[in-house]
Backbone as numpy.savetxt, mean C-alpha at the origin, in Angstrom:
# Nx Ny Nz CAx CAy CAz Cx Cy Cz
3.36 -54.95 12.94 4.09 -54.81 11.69 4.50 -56.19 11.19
4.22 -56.92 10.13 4.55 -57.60 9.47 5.90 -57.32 8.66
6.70 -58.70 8.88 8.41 -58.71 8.43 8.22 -59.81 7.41
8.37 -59.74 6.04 8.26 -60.39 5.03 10.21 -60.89 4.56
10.69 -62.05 4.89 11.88 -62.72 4.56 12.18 -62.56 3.49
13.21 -62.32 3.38 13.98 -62.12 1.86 14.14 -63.34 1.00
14.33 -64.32 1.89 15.24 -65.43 1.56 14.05 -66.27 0.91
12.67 -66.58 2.01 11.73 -67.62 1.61 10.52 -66.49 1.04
10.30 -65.66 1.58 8.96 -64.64 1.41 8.03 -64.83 2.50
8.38 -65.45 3.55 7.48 -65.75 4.48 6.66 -64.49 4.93
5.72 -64.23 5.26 5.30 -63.07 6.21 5.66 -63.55 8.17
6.14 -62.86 8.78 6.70 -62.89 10.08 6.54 -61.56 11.25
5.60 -61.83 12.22 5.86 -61.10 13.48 6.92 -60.26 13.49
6.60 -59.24 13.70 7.91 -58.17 14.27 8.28 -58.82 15.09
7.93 -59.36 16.22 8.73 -59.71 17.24 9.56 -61.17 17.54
9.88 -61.44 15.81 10.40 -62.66 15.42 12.30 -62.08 15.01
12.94 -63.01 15.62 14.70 -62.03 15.02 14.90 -62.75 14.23
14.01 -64.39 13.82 14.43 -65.52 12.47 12.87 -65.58 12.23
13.37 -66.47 10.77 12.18 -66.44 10.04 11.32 -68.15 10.27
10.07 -67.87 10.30 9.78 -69.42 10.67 9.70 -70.57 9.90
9.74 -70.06 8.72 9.62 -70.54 6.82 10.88 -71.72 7.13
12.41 -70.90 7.00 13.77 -71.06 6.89 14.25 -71.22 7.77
14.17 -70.10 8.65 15.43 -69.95 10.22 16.08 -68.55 9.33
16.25 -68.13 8.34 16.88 -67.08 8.00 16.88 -65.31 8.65
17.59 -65.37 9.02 17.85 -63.78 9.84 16.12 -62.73 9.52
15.80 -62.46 10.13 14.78 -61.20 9.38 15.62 -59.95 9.90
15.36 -59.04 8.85 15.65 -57.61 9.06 14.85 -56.57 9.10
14.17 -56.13 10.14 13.31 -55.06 10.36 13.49 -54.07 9.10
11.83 -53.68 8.47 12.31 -52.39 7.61 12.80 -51.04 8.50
12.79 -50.35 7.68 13.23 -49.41 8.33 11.75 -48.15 8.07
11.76 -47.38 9.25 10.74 -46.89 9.08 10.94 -45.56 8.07
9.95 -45.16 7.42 9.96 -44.20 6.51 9.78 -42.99 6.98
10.70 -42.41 6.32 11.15 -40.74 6.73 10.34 -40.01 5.63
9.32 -39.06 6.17 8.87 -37.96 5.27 10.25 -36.82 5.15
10.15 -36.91 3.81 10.88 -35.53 3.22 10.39 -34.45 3.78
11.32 -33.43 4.36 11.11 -32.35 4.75 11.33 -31.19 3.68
10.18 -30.47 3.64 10.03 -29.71 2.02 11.37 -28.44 2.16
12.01 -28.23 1.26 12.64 -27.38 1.18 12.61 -25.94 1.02
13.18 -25.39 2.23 12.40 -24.08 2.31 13.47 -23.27 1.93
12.69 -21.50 1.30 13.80 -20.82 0.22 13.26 -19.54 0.93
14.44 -18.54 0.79 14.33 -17.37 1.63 13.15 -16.21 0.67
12.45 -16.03 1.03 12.19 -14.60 0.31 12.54 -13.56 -0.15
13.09 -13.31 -1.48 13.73 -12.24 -1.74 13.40 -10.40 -1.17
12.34 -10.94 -1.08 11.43 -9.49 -0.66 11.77 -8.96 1.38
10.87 -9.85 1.93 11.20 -9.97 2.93 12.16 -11.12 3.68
12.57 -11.85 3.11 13.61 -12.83 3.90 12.84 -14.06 4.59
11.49 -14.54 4.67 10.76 -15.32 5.55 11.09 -16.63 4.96
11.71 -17.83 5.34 11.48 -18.96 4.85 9.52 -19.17 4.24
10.45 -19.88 2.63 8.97 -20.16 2.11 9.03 -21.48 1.33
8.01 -22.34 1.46 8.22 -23.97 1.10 8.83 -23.19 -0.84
9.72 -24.27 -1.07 10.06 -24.27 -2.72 8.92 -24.50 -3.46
8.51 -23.87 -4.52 6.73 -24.55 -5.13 6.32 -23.08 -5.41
6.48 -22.59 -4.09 5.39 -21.54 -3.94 5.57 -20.24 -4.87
4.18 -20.36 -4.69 4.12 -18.69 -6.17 4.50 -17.51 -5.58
3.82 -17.59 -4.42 3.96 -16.05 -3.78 4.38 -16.15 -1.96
5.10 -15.38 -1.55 5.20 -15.08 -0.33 4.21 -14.84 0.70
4.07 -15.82 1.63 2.84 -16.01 2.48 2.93 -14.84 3.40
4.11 -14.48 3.85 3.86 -13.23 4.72 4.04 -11.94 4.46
4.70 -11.71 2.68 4.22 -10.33 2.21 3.76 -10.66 0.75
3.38 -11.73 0.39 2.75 -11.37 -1.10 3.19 -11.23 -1.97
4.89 -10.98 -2.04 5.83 -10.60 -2.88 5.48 -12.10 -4.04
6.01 -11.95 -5.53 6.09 -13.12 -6.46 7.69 -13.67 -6.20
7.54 -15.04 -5.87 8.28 -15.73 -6.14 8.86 -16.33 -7.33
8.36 -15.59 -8.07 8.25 -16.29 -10.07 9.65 -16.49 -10.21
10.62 -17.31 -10.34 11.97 -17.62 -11.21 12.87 -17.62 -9.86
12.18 -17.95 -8.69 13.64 -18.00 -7.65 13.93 -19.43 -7.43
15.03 -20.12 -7.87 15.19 -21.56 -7.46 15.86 -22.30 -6.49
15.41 -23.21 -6.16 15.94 -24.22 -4.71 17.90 -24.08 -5.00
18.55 -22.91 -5.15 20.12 -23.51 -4.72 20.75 -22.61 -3.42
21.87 -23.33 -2.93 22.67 -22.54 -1.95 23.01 -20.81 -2.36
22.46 -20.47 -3.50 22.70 -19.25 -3.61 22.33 -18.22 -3.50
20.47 -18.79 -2.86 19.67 -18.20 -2.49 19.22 -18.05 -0.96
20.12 -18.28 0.15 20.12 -18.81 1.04 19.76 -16.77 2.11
19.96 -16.10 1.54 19.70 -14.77 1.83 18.71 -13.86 1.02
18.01 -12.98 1.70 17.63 -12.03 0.76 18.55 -11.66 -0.11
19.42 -10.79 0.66 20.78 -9.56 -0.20 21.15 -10.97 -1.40
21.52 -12.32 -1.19 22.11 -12.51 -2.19 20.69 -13.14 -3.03
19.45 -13.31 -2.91 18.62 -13.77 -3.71 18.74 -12.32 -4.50
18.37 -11.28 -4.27 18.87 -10.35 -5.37 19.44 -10.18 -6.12
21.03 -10.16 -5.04 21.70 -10.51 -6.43 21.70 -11.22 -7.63
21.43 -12.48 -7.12 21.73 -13.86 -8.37 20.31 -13.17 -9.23
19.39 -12.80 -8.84 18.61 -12.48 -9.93 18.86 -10.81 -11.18
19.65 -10.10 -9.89 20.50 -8.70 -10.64 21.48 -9.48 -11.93
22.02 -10.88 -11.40 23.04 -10.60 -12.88 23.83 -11.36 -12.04
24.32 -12.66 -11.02 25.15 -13.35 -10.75 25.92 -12.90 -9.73
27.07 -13.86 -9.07 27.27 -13.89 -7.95 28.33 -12.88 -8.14
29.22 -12.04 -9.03 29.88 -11.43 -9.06 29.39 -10.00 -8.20
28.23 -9.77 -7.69 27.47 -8.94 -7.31 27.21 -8.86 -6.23
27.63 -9.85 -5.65 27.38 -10.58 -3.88 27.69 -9.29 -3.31
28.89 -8.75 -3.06 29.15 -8.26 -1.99 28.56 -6.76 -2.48
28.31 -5.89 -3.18 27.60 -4.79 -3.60 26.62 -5.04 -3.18
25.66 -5.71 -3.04 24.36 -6.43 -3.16 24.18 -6.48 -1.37
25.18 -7.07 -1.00 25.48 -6.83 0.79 25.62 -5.17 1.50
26.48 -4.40 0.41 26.96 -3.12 0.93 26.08 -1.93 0.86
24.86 -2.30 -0.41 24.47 -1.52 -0.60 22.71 -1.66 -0.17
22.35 -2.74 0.28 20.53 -3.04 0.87 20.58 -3.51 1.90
20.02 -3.07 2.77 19.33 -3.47 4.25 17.89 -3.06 4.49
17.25 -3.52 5.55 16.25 -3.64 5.82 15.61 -1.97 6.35
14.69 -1.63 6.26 14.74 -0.12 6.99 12.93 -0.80 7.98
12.21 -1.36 7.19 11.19 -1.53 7.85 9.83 -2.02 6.75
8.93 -1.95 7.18 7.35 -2.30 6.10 6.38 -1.59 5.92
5.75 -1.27 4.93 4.63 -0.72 4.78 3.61 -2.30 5.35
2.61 -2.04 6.33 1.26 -2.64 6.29 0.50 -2.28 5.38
-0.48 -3.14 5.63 -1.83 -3.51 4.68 -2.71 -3.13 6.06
-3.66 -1.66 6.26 -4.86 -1.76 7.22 -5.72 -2.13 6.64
-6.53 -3.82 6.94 -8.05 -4.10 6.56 -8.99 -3.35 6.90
-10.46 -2.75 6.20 -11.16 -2.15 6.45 -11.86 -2.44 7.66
-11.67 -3.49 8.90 -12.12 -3.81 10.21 -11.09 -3.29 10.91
-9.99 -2.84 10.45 -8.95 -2.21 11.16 -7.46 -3.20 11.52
-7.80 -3.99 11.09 -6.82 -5.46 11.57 -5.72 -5.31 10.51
-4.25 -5.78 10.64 -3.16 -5.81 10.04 -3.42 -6.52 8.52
-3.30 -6.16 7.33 -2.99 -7.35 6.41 -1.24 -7.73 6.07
-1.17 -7.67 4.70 -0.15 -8.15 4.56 1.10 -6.89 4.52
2.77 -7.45 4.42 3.54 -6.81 4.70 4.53 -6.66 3.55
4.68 -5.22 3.04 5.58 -4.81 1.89 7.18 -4.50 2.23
7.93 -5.41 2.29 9.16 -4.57 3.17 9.57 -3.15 2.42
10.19 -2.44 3.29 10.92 -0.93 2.32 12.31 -1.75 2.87
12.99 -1.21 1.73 14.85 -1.36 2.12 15.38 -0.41 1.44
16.65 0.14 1.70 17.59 1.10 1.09 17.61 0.74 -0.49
16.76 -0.40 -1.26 16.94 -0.40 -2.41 15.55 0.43 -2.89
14.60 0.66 -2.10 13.17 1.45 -2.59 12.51 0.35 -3.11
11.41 0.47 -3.22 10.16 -0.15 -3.98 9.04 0.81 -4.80
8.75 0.03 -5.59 7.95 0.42 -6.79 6.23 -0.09 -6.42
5.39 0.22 -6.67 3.75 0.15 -5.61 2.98 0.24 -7.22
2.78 -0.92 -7.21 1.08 -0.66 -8.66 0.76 -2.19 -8.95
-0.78 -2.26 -9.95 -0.61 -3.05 -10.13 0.22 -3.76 -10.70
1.41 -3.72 -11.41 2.34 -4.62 -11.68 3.28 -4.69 -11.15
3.54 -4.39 -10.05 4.54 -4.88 -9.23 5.18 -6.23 -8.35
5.37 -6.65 -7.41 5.88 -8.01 -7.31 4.67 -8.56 -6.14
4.26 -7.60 -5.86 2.81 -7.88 -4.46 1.35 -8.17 -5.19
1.30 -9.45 -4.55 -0.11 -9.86 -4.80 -1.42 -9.04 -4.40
-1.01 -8.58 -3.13 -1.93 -7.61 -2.40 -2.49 -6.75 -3.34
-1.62 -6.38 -4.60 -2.05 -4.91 -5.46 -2.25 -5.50 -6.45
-2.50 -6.63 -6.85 -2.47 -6.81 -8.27 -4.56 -6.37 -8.95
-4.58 -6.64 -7.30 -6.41 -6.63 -8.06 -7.00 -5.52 -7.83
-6.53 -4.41 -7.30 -6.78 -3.10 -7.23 -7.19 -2.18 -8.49
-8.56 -2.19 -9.19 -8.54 -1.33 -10.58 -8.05 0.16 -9.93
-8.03 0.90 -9.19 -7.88 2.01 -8.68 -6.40 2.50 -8.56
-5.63 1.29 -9.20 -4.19 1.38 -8.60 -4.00 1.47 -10.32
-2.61 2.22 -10.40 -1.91 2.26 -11.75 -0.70 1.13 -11.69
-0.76 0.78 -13.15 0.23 -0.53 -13.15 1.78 -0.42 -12.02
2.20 1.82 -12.42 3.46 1.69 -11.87 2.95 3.10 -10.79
2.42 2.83 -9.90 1.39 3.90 -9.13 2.36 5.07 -8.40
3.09 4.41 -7.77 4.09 5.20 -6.88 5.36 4.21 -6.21
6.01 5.30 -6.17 7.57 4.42 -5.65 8.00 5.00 -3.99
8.89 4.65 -3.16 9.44 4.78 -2.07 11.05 4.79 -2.36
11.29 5.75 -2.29 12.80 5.95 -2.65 13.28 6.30 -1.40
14.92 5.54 -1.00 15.43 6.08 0.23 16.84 6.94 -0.15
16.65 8.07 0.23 17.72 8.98 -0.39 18.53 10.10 0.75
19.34 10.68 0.83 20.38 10.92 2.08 19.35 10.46 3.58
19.65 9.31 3.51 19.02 8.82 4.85 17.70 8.87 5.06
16.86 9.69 3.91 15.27 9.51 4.63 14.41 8.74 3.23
13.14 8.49 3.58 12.67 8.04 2.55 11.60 8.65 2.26
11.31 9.05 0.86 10.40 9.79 -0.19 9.94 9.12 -0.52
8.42 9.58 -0.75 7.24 8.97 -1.21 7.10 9.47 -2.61
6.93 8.86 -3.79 6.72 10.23 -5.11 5.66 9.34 -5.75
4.58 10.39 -6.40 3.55 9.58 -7.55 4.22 9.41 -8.45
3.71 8.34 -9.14 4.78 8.06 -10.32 3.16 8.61 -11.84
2.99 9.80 -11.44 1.95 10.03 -12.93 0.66 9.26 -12.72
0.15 8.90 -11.27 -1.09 7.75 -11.46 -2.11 8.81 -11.79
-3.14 8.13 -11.90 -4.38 7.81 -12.47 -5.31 8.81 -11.33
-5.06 7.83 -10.17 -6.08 8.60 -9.19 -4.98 8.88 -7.90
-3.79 9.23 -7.94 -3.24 9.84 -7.12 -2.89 9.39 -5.41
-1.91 10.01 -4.91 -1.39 9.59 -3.80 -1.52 10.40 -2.53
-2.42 9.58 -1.35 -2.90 10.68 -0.31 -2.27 10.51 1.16
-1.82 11.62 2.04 -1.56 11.26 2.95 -2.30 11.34 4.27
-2.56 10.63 5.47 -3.69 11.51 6.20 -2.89 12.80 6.91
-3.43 13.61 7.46 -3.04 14.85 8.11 -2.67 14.26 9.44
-1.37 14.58 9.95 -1.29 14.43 11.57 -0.85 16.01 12.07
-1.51 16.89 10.96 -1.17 18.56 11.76 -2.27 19.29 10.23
-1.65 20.48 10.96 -2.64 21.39 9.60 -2.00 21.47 8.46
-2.56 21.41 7.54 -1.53 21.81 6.41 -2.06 22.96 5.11
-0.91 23.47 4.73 -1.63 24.45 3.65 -2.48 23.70 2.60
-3.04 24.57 2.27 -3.71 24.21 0.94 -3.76 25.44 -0.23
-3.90 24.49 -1.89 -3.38 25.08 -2.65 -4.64 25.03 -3.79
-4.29 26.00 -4.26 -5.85 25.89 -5.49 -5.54 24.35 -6.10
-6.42 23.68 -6.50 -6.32 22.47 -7.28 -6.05 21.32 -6.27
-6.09 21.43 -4.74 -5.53 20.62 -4.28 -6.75 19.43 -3.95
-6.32 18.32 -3.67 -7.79 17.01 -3.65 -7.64 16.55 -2.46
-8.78 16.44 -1.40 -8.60 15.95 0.07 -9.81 14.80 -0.27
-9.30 13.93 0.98 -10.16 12.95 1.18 -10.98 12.78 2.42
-12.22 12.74 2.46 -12.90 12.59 3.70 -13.79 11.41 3.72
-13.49 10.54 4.87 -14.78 9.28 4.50 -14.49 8.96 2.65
-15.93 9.00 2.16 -16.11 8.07 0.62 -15.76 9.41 -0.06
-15.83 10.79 0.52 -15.72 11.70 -0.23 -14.50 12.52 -0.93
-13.93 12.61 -2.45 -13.15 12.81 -2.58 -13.16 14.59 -3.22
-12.73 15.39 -2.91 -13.46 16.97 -2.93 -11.72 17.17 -3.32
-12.02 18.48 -3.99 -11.28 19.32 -5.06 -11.61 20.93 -4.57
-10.24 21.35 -3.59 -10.19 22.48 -3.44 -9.68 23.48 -4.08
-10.65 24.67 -4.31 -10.53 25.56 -5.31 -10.47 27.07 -4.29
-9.13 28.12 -5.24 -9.66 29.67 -4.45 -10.02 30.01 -5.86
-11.18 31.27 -5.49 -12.36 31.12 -6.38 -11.52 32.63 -7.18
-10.54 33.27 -6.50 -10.29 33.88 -8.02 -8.98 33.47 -8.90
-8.81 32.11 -8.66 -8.15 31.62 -9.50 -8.74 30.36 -10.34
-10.52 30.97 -10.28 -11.00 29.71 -11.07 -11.09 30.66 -12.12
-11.33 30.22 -13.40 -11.59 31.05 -14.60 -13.07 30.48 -14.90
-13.77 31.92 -15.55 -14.46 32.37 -15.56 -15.55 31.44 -16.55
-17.14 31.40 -16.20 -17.70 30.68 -17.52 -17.69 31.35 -19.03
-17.15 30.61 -19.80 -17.31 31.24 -21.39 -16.71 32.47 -21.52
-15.48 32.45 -20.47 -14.27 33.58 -20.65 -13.72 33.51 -22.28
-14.36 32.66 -22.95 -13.35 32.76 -24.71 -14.61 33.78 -25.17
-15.78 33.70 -24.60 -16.76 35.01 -25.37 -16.74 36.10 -25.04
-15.79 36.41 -24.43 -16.28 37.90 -23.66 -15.37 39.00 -24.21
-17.23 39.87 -24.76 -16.45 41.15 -25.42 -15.33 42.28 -24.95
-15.03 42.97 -25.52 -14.54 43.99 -24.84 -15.61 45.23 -24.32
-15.47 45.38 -23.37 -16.63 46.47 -22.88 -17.88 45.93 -22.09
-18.11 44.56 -22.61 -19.19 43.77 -22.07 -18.71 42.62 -20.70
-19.36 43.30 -19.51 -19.38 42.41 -18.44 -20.17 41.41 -18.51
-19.44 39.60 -17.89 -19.70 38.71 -17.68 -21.29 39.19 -16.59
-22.05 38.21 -16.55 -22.95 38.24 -15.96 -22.33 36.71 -14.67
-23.09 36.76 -13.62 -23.05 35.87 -12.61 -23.85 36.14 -11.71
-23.46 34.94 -10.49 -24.63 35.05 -9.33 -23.79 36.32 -8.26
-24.69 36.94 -7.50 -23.86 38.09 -6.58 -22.84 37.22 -5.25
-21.85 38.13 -5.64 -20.83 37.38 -4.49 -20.78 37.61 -3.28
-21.38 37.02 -2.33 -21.56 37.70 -0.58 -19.95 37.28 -0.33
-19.07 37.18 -0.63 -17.80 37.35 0.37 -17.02 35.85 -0.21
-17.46 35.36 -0.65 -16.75 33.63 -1.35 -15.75 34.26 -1.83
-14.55 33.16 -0.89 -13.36 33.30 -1.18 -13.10 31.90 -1.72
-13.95 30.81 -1.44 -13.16 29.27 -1.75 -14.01 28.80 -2.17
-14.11 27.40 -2.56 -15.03 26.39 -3.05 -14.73 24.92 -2.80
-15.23 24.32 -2.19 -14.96 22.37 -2.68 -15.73 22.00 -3.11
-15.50 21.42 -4.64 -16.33 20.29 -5.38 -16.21 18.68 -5.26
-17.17 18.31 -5.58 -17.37 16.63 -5.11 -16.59 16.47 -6.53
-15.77 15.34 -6.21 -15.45 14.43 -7.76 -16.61 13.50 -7.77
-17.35 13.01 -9.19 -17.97 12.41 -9.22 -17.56 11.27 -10.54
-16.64 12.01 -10.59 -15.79 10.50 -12.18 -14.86 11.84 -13.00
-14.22 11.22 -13.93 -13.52 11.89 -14.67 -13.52 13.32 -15.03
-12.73 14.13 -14.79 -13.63 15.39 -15.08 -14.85 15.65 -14.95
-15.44 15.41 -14.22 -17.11 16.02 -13.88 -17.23 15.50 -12.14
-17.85 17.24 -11.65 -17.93 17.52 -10.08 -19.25 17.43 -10.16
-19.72 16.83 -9.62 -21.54 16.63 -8.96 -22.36 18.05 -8.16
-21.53 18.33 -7.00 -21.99 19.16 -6.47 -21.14 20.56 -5.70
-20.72 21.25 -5.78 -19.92 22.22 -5.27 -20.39 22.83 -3.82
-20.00 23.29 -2.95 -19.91 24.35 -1.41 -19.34 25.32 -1.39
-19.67 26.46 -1.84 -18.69 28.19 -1.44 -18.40 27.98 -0.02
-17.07 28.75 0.43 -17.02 29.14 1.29 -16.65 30.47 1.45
-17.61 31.23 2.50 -17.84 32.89 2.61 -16.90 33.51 3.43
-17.29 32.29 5.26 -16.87 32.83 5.71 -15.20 32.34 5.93
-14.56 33.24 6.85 -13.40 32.93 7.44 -12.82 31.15 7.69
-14.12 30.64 7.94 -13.55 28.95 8.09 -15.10 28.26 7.89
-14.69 27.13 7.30 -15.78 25.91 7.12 -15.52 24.75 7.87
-16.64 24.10 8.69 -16.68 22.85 9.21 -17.06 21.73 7.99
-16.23 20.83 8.13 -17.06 19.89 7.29 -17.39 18.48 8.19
-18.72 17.89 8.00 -18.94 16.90 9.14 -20.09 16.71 8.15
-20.95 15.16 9.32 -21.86 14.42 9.02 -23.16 14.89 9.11
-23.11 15.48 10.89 -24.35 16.33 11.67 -23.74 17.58 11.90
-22.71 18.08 12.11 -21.88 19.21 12.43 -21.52 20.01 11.71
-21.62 20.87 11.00 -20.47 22.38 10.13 -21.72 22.77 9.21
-20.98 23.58 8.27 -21.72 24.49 7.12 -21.46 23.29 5.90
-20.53 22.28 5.80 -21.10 21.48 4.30 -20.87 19.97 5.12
-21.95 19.12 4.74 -22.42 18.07 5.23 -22.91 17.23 5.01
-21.92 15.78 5.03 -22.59 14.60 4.29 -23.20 13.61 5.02
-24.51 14.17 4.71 -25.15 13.02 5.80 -25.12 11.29 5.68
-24.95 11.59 4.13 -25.66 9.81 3.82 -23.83 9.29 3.93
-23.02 9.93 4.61 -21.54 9.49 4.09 -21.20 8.68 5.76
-21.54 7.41 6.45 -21.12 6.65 7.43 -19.27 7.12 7.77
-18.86 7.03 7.07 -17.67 7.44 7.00 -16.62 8.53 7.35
-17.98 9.68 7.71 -17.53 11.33 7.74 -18.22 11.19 9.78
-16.70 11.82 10.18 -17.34 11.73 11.37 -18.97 12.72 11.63
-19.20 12.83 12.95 -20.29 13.78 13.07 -19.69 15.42 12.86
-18.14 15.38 13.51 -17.63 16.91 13.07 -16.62 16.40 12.40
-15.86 16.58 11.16 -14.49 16.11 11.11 -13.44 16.36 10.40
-13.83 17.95 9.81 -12.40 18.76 9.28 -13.12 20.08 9.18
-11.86 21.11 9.42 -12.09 22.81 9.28 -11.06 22.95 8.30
-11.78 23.93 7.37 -10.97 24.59 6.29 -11.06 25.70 6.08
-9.68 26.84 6.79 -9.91 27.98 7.59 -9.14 28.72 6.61
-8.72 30.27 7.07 -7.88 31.43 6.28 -7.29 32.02 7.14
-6.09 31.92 6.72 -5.29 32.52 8.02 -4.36 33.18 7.61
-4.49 34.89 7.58 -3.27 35.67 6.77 -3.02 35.38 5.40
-3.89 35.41 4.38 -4.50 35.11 3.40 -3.89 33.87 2.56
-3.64 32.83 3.76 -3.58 31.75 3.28 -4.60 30.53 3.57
-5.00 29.31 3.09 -5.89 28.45 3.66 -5.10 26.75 3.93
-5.95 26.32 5.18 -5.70 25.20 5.97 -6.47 24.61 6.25
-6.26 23.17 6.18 -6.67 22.08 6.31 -6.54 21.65 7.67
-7.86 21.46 8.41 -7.26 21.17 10.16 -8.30 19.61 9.72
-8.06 18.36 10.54 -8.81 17.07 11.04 -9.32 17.81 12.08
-10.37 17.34 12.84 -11.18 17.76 14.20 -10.82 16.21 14.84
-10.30 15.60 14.60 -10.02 13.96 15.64 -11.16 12.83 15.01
-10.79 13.36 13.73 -12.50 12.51 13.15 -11.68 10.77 13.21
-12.66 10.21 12.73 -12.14 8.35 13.22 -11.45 7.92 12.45
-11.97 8.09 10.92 -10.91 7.76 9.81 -10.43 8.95 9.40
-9.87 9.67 9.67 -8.92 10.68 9.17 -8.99 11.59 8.08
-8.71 12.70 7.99 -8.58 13.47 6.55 -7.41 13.25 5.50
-7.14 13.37 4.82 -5.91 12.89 3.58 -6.15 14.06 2.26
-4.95 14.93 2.51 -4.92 15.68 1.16 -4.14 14.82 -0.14
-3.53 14.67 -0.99 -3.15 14.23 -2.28 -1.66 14.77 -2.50
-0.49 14.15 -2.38 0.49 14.74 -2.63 0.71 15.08 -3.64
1.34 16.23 -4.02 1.68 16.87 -4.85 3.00 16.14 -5.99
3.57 15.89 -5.51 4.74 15.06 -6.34 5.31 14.42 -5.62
5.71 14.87 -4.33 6.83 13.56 -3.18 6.59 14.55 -2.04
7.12 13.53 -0.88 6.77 13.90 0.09 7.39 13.25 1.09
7.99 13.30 2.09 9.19 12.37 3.25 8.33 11.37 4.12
8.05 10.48 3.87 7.38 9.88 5.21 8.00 9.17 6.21
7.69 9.16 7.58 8.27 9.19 8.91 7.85 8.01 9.04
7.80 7.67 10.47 7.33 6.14 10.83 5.97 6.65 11.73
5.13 5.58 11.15 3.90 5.87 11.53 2.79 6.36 11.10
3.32 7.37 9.06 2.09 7.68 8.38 1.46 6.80 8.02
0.17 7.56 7.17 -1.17 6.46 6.89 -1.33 7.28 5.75
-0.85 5.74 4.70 -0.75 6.04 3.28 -1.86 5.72 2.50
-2.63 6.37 1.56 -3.94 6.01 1.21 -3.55 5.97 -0.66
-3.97 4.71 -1.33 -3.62 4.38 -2.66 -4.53 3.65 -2.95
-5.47 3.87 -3.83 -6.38 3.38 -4.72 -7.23 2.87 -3.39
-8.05 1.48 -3.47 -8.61 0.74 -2.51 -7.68 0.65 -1.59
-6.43 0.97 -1.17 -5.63 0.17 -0.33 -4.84 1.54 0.61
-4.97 1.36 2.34 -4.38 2.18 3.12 -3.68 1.01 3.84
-2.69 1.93 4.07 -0.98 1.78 4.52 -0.27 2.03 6.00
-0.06 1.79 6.73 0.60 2.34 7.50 2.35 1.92 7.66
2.93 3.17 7.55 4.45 3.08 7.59 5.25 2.61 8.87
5.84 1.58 8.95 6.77 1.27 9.98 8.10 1.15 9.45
8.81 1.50 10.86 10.16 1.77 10.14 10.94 1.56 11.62
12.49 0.44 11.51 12.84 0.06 12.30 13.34 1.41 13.78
């Protein structure tokens, strides 16, 4: 290290304590300290995140308008100050805590990113505060919310587009109109005398509809194939249907996705059920409007499945 004298400008040996120019004192510089970047809590999840940053590295949340002061030194109070000021602090303390996260499952099966849930609920679409969803066309701007209400937390569609599915971890009823998911396949269960009839606005009085003869069809699943329009339909006659890849009475071969056996859709006391057979990726009916989820479901939304953790 070269020691440059104040007094003459000499250049001088570090290991000089005078200068050789003058004799004048040298004073070692001093070595230079990198700034240590200033790190700001995440409003979302709480993770220290360098100041700068757009988005939250460990859930994706937007950082848009949170700034470097002591007032942001917490989640609960980064909320606040953005609710409307510090007059809010302690409401803001009394009333949000942490309950747990929705994951991100990558299609290799590996963790992605992390949505916290808290007693304040979250809102799920593309316009919400997560990067993770912003590029999802399949997702609605305001898709679905997580509300936590006498102690448990509800799942509700908020009106989307293409709807909110859960997988099955038991049997569950099923209802005319109801939409399950298997593998790529998204099917629309129908009971067939609550479908109405073709060109029921023509039909005389006295004059019977014509049709194909009915051997015993009590049900139907149609393929969705886009907007209002089903591709291909499956009666079902008897008492129960397998659905699989190589296995049952309706069967998608070209579908990688559908195990070899991997759902029954049975009648039982003239109601019908939805059973999984242990298939790999799971079955998922479509909730109806809301629904309680526990710790541990597998939430399916547009391109993007979920799994619920909860402390």
């Amino acid at each position: 290290m070269i020691i440059i004298c104040k007094n003459c400008g000499r250049e001088n040996e570090d290991e000089f304590n005078f200068c050789l120019g003058c004799g004048s004192p040298l004073e070692a510089p001093k070595p230079e300290v990198k700034a240590t970047p200033e790190l700001l809590d995440c409003p979302h999840c709480g993770t220290k995140v360098p100041a700068g940053f757009k988005f939250c590295g460990a859930c994706g949340g937007s950082l848009e308008g949170l700034k470097p002061t002591s007032e942001t030194s917490s989640p609960e109070v980064a909320r606040t100050v953005q609710a409307g000021g510090p007059r809010h602090v302690e409401e803001a303390k009394e009333t949000s805590r942490p309950l747990g996260e929705l994951t991100v499952i990558q299609p290799d099966g590996s963790e992605g990113a992390r949505i916290p849930l808290t007693t304040d609920g979250v809102v799920l679409g593309r316009d919400s505060d997560f990067e993770v969803l912003a590029n999802d066309p399949f997702l609605s701007p305001s898709h679905a919310e997580i509300r936590y209400e006498d102690g448990v937390l509800k799942l509700r569609d908020l009106d989307s587009v293409n709807g909110v599915f859960w997988r099955l971890s038991d049997d569950v009823e099923l209802q005319h109109g109801d939409q399950i998911r298997v593998g790529q396949q998204l099917l629309v269960f129908q009971v067939l005398e609550e479908v109405e009839p073709v060109d029921v606005a023509k039909k005389d009085e006295g004059t019977l509809l014509q049709g194909s003869p009915d051997p015993g069809v009590w049900a139907r699943l149609s393929v969705v194939a886009g907007p209002e329009l089903e591709s291909r339909a499956f009666c079902v006659a008897a008492a129960d249907a397998t659905l699989g890849r190589e296995i049952g009475t309706i069967l998608f071969r070209d579908d990688g996705f559908v195990s070899g056996k991997h759902a029954r859709i049975y009648k039982e006391n003239g109601r019908a059920y939805l059973r999984d057979l242990g298939s790999s990726n799971g079955s998922y009916v479509r909730i109806r409007k809301e629904r309680r989820v526990t710790k541990g479901d597998l939430i399916l939304m547009g391109q993007q499945l979920f799994r619920v953790g909860l402390h």
